[in-house]
N, C-alpha and C positions, 0 to 999 in steps of 0.2 A: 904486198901490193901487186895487183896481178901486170905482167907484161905486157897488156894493151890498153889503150884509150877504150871507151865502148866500141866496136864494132870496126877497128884498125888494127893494122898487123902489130904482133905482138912489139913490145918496146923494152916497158915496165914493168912492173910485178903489182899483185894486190896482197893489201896488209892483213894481217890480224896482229890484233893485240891483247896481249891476257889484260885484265879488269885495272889489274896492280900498277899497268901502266899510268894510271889518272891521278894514281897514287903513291901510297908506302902498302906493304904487302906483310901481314905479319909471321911467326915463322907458325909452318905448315903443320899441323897434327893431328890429320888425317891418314885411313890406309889408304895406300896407293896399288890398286889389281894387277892384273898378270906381271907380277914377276915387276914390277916397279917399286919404287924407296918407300916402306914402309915407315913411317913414322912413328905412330904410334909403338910399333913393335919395337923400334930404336928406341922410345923413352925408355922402356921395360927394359931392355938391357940396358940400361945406361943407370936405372934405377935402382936391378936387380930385383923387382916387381911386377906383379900383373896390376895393370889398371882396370876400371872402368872404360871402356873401347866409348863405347857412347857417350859416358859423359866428357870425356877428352876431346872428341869430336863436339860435342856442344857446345862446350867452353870455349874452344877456337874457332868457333862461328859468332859465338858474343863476341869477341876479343874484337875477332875482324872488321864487324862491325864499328866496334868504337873506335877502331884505327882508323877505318874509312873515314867514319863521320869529321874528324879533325883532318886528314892527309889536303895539301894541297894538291894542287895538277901538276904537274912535274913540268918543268923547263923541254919547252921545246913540242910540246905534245900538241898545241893547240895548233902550232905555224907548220907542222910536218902535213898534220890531219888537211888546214889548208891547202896545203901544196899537192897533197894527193887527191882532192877535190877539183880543185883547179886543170888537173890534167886525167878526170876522168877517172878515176881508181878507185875501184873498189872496194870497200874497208869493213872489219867486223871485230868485233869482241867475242873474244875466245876464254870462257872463264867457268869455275867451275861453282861461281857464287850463284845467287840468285838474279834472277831477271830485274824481280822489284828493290834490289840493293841497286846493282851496276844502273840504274836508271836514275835511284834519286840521288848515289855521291854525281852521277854527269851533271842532276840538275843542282848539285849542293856547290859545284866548282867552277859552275856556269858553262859548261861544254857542252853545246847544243849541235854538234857536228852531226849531219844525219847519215850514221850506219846502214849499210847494204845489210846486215847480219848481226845478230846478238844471239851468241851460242853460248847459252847458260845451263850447266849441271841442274839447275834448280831442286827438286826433292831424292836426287842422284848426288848430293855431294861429294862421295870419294870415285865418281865415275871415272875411269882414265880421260886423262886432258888429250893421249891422241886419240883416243876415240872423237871428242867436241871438234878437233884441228881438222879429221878426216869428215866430220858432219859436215863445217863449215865452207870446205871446200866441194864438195855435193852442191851445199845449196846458192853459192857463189857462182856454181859452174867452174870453175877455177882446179886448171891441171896443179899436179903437185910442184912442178919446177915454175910453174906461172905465181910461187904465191913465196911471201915471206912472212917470217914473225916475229915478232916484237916481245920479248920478257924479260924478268928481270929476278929470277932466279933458277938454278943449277935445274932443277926440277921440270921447272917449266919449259927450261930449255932443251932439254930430254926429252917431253914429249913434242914438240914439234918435230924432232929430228926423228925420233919413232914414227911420223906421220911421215918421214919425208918432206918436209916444208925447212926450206932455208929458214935460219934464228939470230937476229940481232938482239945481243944483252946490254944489257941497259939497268943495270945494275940502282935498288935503291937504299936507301940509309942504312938498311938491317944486314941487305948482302951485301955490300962492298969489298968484304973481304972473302966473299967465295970465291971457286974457281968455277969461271966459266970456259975450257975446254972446251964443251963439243960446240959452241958457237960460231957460228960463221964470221961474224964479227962485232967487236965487244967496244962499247962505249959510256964515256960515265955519261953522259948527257945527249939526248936528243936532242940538245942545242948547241950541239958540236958541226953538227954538218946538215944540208941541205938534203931535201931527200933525193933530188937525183943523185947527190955525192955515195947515199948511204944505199942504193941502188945499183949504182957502179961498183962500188966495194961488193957486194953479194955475187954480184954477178960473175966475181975473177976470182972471187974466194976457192 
């Protein structure tokens, strides 16, 4: 959330959020470029096999899908989006799914909050996520330290921090038990605090 109301000295931050926030986020099996967690190639060693790269990647675009289509809005998501509304903030979806997915689980979950930005990989699925973080902050106008992020896996939290972009984890049913390390600050619930509370914490982190 970026550090100013529209057109006041800096205060706040402006949000981005990966997609998974609205949701549950399945696990990832796709490659991930320069030099990031490869997935796929982890199955392979872990199989002691070569796969099918694409169809591994297909399957976990079906999967995703039907996890969307049932995932509720997660606790907290809808009254934060509020509160960043209400005081002028800037907000975007940061994800590497499709435009026309992240648009109809918003409308499947009834979150009609209206987005400054929706930065979708779209026919770039295994695009690097800081690459999308660094788009969205371009097209936000939004300095790197004016802006925070919202995910809810190790991965995702890597690439914000590759961007430069403060990361609040928010951890959902599938990572609970990850480590989120490089996060700025880690909470199971966005209905744990207020968002100026969760603003104030980033800022001393």
């Amino acid at each position: 959330m970026r550090r100013t109301s529209r057109g006041a000295r800096p205060t706040s931050r402006t949000a981005s959020t990966s997609h998974s926030q609205t949701g549950c986020r399945p696990w990832a099996a796709e490659a991930r470029p320069r030099g990031a967690f490869d997935a796929v190639a982890h199955l392979e060693r872990l199989i002691g096999a070569t796969v099918d790269r694409e169809a591994v990647i297909e399957r976990r675009s079906q999967r995703k899908a039907e996890l969307y289509e049932r995932a509720p809005l997660l606790p907290g998501v809808r009254e934060r989006l509020a509160e960043a509304q209400e005081r002028g903030l800037k907000t975007a979806i940061v994800t590497r799914n499709r435009e026309d997915r992240v648009n109809g689980h918003c409308e499947l979950v009834g979150l009609e909050h209206e987005w400054d930005a929706l930065i979708c990989a779209n026919a770039e699925p295994t695009r690097d996520k800081a690459d999308l973080y660094r788009h969205a902050l371009a097209v936000l106008r939004v300095g790197e330290a004016e802006a925070v992020a919202f995910e809810d896996s190790p991965s995702g939290v890597r690439a914000a921090k590759r961007a430069r972009v403060a990361c609040v984890a928010v951890a959902n049913q599938i990572t609970r038990a990850a480590a989120f390390d490089e996060a700025d600050l880690i909470l199971s619930s966005l209905a744990e605090r207020s968002l100026d509370d969760i603003l104030r914490a980033v800022a001393t982190a």
